[in-house]
PyMOL Python script that loads the backbone (N, CA, C, O; Angstrom):
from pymol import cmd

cmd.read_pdbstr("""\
ATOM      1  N   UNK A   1       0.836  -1.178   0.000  1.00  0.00           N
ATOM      2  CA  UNK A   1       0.000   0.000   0.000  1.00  0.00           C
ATOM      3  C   UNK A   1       0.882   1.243   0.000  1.00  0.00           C
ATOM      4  O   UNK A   1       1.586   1.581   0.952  1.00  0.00           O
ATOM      5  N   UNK A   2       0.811   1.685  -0.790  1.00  0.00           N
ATOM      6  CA  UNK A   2       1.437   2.988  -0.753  1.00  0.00           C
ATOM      7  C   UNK A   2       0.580   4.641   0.223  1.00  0.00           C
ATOM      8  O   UNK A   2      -0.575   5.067   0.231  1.00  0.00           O
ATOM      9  N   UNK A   3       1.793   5.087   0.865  1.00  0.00           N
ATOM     10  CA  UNK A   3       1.759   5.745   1.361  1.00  0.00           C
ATOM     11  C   UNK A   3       0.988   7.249   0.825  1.00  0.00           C
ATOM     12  O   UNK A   3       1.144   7.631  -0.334  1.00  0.00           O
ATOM     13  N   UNK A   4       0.035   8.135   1.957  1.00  0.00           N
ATOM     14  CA  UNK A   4      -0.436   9.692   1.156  1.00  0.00           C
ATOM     15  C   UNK A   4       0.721  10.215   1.246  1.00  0.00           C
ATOM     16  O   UNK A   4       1.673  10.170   2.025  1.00  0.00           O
ATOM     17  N   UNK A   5       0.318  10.966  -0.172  1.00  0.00           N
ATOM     18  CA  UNK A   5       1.488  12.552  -0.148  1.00  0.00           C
ATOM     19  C   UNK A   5       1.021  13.313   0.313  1.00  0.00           C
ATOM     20  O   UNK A   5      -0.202  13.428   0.235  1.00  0.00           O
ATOM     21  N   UNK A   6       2.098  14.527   1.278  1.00  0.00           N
ATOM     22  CA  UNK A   6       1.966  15.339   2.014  1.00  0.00           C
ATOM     23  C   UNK A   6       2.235  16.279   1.190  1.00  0.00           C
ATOM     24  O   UNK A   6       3.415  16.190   0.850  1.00  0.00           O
ATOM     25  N   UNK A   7       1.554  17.388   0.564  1.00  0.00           N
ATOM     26  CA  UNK A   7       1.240  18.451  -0.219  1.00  0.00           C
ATOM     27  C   UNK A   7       2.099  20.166   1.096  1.00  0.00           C
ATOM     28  O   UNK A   7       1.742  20.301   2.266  1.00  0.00           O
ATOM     29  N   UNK A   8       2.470  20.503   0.849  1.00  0.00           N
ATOM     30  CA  UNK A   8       2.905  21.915   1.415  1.00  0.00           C
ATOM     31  C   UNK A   8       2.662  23.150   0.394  1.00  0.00           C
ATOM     32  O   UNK A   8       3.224  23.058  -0.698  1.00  0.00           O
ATOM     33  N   UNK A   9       1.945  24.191   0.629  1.00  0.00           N
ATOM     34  CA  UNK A   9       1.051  25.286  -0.046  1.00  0.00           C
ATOM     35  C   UNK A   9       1.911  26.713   1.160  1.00  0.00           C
ATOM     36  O   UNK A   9       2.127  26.972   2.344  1.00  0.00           O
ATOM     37  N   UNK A  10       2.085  27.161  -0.038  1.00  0.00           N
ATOM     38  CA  UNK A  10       2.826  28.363   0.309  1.00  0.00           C
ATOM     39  C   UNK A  10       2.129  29.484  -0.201  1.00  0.00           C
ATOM     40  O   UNK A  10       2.032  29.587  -1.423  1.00  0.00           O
ATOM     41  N   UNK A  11       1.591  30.403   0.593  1.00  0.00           N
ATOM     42  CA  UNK A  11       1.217  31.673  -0.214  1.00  0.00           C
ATOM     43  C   UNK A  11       1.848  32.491  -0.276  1.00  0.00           C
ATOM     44  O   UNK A  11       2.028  32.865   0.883  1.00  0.00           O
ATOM     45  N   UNK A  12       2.504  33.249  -1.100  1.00  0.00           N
ATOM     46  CA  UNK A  12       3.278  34.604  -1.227  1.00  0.00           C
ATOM     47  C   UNK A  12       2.874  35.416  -2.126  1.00  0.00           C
ATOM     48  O   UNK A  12       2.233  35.294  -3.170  1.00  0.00           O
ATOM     49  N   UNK A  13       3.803  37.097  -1.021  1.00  0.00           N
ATOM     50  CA  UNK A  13       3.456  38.254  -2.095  1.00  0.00           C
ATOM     51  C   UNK A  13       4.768  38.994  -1.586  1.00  0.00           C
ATOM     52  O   UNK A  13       5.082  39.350  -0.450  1.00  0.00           O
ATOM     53  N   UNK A  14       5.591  39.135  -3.101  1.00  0.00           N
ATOM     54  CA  UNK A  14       6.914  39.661  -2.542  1.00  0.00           C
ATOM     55  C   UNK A  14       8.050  39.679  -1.748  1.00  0.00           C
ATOM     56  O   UNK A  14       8.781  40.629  -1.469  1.00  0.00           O
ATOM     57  N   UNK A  15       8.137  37.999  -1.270  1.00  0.00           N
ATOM     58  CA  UNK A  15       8.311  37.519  -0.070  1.00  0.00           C
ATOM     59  C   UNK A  15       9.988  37.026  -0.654  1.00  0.00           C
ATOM     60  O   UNK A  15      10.425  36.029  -0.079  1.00  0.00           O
ATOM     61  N   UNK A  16      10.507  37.379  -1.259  1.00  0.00           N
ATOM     62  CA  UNK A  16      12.076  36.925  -1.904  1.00  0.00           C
ATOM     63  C   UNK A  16      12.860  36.942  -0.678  1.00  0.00           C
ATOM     64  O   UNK A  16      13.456  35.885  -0.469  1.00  0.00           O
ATOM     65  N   UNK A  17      13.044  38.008   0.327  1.00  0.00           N
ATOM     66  CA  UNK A  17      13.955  37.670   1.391  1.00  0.00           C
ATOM     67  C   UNK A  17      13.775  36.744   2.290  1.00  0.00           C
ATOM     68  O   UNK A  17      14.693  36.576   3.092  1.00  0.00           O
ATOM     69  N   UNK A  18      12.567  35.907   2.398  1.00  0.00           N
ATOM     70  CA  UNK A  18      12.216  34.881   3.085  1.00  0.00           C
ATOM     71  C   UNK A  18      11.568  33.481   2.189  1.00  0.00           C
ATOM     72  O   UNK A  18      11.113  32.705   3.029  1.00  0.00           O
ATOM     73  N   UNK A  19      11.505  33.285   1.692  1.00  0.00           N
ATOM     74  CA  UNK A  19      10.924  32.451   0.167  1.00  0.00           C
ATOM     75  C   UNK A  19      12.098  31.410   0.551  1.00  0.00           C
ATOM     76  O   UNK A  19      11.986  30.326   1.124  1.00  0.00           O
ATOM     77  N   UNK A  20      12.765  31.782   0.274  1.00  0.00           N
ATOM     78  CA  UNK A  20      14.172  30.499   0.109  1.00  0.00           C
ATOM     79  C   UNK A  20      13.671  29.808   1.423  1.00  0.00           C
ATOM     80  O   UNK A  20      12.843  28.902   1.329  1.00  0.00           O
ATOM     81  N   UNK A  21      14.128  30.192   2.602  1.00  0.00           N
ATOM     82  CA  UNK A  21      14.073  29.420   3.901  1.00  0.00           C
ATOM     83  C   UNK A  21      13.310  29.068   4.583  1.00  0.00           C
ATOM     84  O   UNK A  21      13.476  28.291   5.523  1.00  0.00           O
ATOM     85  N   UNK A  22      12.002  29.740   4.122  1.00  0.00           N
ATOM     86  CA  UNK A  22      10.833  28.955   4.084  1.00  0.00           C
ATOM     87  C   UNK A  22      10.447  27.681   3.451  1.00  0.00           C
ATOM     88  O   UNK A  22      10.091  26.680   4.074  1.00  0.00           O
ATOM     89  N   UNK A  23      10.542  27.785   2.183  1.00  0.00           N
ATOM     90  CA  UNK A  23      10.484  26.581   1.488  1.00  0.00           C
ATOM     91  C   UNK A  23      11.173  25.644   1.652  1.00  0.00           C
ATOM     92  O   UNK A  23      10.662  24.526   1.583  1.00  0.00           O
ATOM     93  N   UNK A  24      12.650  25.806   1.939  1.00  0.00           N
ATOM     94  CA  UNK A  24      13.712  24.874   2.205  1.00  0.00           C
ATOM     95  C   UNK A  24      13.234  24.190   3.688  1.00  0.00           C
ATOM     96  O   UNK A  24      13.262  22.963   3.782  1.00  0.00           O
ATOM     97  N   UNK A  25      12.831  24.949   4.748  1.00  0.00           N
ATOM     98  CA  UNK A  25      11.783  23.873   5.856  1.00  0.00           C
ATOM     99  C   UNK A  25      10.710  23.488   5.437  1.00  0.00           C
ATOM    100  O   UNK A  25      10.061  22.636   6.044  1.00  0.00           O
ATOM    101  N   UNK A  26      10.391  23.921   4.549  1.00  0.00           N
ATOM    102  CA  UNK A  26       9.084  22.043   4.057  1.00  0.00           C
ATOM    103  C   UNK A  26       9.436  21.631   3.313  1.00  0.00           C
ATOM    104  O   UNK A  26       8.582  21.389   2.460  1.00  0.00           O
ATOM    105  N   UNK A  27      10.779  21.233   2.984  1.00  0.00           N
ATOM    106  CA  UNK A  27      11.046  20.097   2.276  1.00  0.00           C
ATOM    107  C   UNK A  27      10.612  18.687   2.556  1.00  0.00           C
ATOM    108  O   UNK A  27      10.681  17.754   1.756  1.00  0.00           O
ATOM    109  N   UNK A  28      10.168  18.642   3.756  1.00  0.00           N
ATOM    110  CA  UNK A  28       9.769  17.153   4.113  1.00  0.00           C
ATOM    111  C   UNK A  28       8.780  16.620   3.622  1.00  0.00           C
ATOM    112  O   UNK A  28       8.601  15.403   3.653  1.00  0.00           O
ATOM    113  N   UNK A  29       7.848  17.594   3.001  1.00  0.00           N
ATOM    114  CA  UNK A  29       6.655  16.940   2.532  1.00  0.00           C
ATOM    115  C   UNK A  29       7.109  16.353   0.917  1.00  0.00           C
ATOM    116  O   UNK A  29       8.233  16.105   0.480  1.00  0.00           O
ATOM    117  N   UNK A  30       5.993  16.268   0.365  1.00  0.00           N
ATOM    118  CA  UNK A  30       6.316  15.408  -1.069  1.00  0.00           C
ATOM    119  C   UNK A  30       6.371  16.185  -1.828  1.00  0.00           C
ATOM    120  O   UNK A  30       7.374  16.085  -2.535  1.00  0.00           O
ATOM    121  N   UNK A  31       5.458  17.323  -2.149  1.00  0.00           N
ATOM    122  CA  UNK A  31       4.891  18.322  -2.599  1.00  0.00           C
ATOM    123  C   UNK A  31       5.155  19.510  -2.399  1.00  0.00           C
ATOM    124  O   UNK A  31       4.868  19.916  -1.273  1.00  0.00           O
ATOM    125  N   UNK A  32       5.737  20.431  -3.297  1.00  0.00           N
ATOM    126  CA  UNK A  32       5.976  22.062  -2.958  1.00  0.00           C
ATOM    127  C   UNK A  32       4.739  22.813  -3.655  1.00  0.00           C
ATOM    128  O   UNK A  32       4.637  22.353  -4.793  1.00  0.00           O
ATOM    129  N   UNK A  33       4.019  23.531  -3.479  1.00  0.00           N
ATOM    130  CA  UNK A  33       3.384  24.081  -4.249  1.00  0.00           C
ATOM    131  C   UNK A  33       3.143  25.942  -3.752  1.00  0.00           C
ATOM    132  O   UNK A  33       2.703  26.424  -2.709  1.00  0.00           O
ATOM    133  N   UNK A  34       3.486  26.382  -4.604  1.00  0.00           N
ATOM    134  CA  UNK A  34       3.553  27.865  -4.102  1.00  0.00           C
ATOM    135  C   UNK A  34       2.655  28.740  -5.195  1.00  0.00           C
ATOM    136  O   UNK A  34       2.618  28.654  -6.422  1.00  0.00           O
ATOM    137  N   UNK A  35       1.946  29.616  -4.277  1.00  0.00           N
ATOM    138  CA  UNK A  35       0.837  30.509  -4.649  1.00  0.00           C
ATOM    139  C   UNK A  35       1.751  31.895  -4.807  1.00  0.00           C
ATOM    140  O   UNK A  35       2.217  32.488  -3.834  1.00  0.00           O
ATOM    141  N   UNK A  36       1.917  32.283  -6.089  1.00  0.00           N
ATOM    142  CA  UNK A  36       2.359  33.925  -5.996  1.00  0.00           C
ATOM    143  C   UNK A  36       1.601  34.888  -6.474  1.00  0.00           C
ATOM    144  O   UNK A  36       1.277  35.051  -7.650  1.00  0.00           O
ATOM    145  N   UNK A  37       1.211  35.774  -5.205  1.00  0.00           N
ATOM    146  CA  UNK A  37      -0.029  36.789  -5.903  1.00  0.00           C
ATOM    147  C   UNK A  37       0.389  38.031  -5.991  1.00  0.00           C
ATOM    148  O   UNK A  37       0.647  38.531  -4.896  1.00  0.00           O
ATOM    149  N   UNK A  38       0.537  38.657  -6.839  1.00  0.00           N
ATOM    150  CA  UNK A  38       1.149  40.009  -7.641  1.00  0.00           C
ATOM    151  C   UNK A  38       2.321  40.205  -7.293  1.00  0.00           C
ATOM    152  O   UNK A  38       2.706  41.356  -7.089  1.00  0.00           O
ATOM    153  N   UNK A  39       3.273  38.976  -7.125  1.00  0.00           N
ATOM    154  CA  UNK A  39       4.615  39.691  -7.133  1.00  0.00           C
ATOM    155  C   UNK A  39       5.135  40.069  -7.954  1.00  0.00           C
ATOM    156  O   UNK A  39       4.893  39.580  -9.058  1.00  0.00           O
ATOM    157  N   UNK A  40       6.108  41.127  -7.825  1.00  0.00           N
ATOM    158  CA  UNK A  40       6.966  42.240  -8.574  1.00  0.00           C
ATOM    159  C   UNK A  40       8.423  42.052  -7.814  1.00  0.00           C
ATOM    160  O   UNK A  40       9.289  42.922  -7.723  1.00  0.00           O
ATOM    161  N   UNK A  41       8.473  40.953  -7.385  1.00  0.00           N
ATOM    162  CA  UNK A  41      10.035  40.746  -6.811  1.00  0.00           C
ATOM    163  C   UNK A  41      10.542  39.506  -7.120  1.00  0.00           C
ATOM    164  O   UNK A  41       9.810  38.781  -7.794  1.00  0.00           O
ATOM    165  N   UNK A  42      11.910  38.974  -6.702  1.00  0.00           N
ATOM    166  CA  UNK A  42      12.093  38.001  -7.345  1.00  0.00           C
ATOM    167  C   UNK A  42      12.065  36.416  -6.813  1.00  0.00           C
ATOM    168  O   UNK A  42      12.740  35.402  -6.988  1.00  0.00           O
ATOM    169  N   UNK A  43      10.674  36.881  -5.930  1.00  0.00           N
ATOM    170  CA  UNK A  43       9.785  35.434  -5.667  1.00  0.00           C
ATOM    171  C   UNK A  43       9.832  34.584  -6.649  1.00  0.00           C
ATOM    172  O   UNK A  43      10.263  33.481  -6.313  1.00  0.00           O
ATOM    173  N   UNK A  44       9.501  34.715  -7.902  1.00  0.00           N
ATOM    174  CA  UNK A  44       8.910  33.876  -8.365  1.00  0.00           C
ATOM    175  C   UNK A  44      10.442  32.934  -9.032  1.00  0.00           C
ATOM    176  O   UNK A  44      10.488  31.712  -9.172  1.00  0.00           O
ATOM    177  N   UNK A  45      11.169  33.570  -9.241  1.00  0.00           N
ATOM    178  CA  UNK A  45      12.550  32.838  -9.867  1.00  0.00           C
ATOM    179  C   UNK A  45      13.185  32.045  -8.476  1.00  0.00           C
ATOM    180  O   UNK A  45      13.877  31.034  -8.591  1.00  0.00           O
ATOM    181  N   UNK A  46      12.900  32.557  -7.363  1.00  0.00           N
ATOM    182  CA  UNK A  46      12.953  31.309  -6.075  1.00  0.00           C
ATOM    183  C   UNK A  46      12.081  29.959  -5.881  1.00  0.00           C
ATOM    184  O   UNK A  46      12.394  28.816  -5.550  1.00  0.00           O
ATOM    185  N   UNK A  47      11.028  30.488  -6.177  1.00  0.00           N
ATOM    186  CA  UNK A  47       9.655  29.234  -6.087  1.00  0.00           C
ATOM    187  C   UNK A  47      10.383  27.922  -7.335  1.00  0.00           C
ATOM    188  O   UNK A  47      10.598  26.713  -7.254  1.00  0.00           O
ATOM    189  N   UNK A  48      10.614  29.209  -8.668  1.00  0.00           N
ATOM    190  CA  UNK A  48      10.872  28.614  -9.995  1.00  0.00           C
ATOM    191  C   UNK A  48      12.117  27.403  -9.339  1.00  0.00           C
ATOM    192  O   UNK A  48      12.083  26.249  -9.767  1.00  0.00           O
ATOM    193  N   UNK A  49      12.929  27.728  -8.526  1.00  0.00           N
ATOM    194  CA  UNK A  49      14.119  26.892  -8.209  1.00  0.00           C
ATOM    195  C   UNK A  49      14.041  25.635  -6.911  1.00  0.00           C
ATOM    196  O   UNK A  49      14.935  24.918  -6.461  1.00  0.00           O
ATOM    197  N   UNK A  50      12.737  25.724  -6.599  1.00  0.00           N
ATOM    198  CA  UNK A  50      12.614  24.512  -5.408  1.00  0.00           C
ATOM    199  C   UNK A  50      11.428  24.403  -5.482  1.00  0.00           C
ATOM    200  O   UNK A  50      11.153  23.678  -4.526  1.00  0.00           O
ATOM    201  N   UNK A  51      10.500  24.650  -6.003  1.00  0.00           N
ATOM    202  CA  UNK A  51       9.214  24.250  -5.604  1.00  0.00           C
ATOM    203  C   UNK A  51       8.596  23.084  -7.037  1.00  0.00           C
ATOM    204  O   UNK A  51       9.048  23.056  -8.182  1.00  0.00           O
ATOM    205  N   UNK A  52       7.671  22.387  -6.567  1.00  0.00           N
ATOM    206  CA  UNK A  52       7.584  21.671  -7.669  1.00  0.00           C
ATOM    207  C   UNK A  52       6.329  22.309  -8.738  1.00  0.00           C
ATOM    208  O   UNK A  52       6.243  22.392  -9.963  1.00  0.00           O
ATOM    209  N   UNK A  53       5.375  22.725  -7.526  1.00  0.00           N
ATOM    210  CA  UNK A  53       4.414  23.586  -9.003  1.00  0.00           C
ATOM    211  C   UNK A  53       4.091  24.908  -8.608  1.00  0.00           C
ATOM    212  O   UNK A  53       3.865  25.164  -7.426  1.00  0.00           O
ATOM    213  N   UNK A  54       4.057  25.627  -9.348  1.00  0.00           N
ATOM    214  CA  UNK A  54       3.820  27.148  -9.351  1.00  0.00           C
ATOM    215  C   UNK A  54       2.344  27.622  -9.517  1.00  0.00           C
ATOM    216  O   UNK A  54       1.712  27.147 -10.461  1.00  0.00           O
ATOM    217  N   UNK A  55       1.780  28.451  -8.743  1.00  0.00           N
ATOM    218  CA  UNK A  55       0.404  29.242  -9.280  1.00  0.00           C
ATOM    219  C   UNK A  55       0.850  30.778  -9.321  1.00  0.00           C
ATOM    220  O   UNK A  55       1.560  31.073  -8.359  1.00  0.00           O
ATOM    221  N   UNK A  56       0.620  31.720 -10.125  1.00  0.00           N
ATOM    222  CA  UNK A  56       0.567  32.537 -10.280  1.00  0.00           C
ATOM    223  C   UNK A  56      -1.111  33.602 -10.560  1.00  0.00           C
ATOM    224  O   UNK A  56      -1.772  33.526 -11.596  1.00  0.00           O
ATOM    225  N   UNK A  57      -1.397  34.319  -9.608  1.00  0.00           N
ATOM    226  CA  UNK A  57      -2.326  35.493 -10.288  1.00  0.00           C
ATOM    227  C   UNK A  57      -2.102  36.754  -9.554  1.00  0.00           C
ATOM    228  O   UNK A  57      -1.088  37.286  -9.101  1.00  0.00           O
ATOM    229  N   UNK A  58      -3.711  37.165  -9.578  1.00  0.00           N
ATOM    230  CA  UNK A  58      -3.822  38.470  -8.577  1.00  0.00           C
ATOM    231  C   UNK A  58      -5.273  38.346  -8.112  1.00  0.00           C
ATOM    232  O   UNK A  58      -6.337  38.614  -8.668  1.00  0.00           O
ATOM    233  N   UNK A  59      -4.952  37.826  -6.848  1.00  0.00           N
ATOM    234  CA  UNK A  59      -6.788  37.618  -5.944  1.00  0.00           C
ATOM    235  C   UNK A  59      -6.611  39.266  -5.003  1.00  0.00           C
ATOM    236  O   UNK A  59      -5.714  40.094  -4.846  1.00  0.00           O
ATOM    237  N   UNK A  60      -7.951  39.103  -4.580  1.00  0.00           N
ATOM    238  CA  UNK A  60      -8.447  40.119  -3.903  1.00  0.00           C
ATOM    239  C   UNK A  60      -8.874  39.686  -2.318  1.00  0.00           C
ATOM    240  O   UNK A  60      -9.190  40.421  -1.383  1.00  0.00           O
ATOM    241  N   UNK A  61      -8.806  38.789  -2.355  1.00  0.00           N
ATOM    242  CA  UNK A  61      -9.523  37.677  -1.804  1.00  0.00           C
ATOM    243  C   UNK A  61      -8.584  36.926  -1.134  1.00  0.00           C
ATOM    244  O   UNK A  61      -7.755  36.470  -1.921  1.00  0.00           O
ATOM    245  N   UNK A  62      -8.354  36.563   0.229  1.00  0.00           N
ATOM    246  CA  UNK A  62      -7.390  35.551   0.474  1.00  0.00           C
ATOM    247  C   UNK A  62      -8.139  34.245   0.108  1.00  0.00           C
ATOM    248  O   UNK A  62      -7.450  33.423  -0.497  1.00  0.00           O
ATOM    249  N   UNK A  63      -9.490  33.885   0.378  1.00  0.00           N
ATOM    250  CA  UNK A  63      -9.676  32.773   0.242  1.00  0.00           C
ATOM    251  C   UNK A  63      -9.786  31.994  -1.133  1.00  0.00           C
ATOM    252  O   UNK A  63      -9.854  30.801  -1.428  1.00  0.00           O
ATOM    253  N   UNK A  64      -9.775  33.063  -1.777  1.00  0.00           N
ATOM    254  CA  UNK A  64      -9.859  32.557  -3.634  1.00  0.00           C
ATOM    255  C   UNK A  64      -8.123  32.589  -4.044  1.00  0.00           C
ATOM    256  O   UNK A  64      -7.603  32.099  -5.046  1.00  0.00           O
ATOM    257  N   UNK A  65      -7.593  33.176  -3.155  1.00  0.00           N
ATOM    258  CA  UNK A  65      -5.899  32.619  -3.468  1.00  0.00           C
ATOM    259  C   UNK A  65      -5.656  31.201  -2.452  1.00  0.00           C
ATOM    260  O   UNK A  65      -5.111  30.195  -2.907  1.00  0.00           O
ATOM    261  N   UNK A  66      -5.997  31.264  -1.458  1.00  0.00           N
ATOM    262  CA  UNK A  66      -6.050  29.828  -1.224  1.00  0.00           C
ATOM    263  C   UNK A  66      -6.184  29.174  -1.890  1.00  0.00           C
ATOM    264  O   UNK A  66      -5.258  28.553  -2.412  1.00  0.00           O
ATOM    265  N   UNK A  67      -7.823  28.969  -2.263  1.00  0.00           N
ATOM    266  CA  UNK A  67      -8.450  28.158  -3.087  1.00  0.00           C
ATOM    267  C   UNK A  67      -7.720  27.484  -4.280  1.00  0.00           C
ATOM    268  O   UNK A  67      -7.706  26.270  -4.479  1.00  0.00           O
ATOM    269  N   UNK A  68      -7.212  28.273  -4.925  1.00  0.00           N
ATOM    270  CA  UNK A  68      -6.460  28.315  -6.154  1.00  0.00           C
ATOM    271  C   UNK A  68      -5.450  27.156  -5.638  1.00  0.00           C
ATOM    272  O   UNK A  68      -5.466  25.977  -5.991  1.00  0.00           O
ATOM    273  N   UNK A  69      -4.476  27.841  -4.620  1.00  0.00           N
ATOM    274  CA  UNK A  69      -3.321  26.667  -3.940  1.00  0.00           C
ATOM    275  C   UNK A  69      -4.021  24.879  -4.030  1.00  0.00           C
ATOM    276  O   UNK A  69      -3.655  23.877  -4.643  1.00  0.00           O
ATOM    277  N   UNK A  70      -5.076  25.145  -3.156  1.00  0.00           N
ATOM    278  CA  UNK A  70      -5.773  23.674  -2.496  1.00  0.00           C
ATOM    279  C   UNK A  70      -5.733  22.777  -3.807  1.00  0.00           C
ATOM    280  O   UNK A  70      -5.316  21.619  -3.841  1.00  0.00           O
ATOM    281  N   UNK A  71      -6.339  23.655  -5.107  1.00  0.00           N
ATOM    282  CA  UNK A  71      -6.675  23.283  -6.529  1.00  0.00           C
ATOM    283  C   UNK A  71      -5.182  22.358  -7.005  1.00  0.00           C
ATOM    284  O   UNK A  71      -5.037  21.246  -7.514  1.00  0.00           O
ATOM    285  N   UNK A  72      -4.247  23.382  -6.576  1.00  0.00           N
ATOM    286  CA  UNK A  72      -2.934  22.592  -7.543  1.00  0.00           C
ATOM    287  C   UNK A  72      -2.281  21.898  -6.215  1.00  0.00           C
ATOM    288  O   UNK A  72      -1.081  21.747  -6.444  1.00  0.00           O
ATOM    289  N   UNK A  73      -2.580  21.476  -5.066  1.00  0.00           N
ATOM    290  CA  UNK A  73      -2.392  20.115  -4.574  1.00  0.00           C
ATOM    291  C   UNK A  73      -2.517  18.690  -5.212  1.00  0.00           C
ATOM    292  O   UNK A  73      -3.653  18.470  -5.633  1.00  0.00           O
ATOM    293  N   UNK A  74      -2.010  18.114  -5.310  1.00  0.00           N
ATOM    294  CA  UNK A  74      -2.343  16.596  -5.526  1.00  0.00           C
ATOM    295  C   UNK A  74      -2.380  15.603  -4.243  1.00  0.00           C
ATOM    296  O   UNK A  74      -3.322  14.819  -4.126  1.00  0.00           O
ATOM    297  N   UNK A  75      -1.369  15.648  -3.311  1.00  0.00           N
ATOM    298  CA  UNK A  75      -1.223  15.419  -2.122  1.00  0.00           C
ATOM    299  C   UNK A  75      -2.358  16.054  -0.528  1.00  0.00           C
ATOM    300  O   UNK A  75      -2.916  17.151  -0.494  1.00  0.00           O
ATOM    301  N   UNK A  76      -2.412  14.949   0.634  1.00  0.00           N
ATOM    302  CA  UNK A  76      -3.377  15.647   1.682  1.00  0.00           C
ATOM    303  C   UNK A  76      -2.484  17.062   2.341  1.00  0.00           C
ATOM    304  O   UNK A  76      -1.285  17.099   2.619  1.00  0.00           O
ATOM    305  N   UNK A  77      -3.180  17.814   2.433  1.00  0.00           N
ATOM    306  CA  UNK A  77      -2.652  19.391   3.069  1.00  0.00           C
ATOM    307  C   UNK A  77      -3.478  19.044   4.198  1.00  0.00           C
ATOM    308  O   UNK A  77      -4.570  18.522   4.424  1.00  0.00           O
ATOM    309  N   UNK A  78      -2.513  19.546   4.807  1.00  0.00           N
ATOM    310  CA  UNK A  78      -2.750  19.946   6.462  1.00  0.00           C
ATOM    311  C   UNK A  78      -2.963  21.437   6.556  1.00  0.00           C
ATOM    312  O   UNK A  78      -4.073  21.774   6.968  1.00  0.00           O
ATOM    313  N   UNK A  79      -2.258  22.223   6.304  1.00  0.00           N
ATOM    314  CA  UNK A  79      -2.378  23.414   6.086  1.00  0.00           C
ATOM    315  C   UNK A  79      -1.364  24.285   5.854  1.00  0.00           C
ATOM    316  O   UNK A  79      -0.164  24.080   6.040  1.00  0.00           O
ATOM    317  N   UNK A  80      -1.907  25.298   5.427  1.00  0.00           N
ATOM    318  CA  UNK A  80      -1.417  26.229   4.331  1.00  0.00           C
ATOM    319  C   UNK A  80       0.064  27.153   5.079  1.00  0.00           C
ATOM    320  O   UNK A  80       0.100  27.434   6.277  1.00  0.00           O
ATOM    321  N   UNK A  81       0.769  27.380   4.456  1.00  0.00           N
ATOM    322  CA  UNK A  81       2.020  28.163   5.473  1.00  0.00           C
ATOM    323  C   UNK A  81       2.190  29.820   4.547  1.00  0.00           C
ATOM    324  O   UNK A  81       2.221  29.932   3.321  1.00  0.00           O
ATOM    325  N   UNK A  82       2.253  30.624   5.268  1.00  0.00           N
ATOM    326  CA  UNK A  82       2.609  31.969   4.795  1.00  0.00           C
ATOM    327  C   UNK A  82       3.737  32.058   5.144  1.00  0.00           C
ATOM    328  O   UNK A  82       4.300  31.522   6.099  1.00  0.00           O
ATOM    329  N   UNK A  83       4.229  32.940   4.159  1.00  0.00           N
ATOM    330  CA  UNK A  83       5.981  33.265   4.852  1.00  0.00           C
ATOM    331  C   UNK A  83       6.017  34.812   5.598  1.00  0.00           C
ATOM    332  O   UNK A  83       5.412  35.828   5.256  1.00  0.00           O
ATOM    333  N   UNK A  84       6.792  34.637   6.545  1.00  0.00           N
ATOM    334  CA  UNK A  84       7.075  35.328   7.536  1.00  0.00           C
ATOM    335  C   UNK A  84       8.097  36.043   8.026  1.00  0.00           C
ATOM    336  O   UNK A  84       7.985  36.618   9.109  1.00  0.00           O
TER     337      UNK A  84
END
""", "prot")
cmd.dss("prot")
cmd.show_as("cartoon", "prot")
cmd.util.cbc("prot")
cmd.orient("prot")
């Protein structure tokens, strides 16, 4: 029986000075998946370098940028991590 994947959902906005070392502590899960909403910094060429799938838009809404994240899970999420 094979084991669930553990999905990790990252939301960011502009978050390049913390992006790296964030992500690099959830490496444990199976799954990287990072939400970038209107960044203009160079988030997204960090995500581009460790994460396994990318979402990109511009919500208004935290829960419709969630949403979006939950969508490009494949793996069970526990929950969602912001960087800090």
């Amino acid at each position: 029986m094979t084991s669930p994947r553990l999905s990790a959902l990252v939301v960011a906005h502009n978050e390049e000075d913390q992006l790296r070392d964030c992500l690099q502590a959830l490496r444990f899960a199976d799954e990287l998946v990072v939400v970038l909403d209107k960044c203009t910094d160079g988030s997204k060429a960090i995500a581009e370098s460790i994460a396994d799938r990318i979402v990109e838009g511009s919500w208004d809404v935290e829960g419709h940028r969630q949403h979006a994240g939950y969508e490009a899970c494949s793996g069970r999420l526990d929950t969602a991590y912001r960087c800090r």
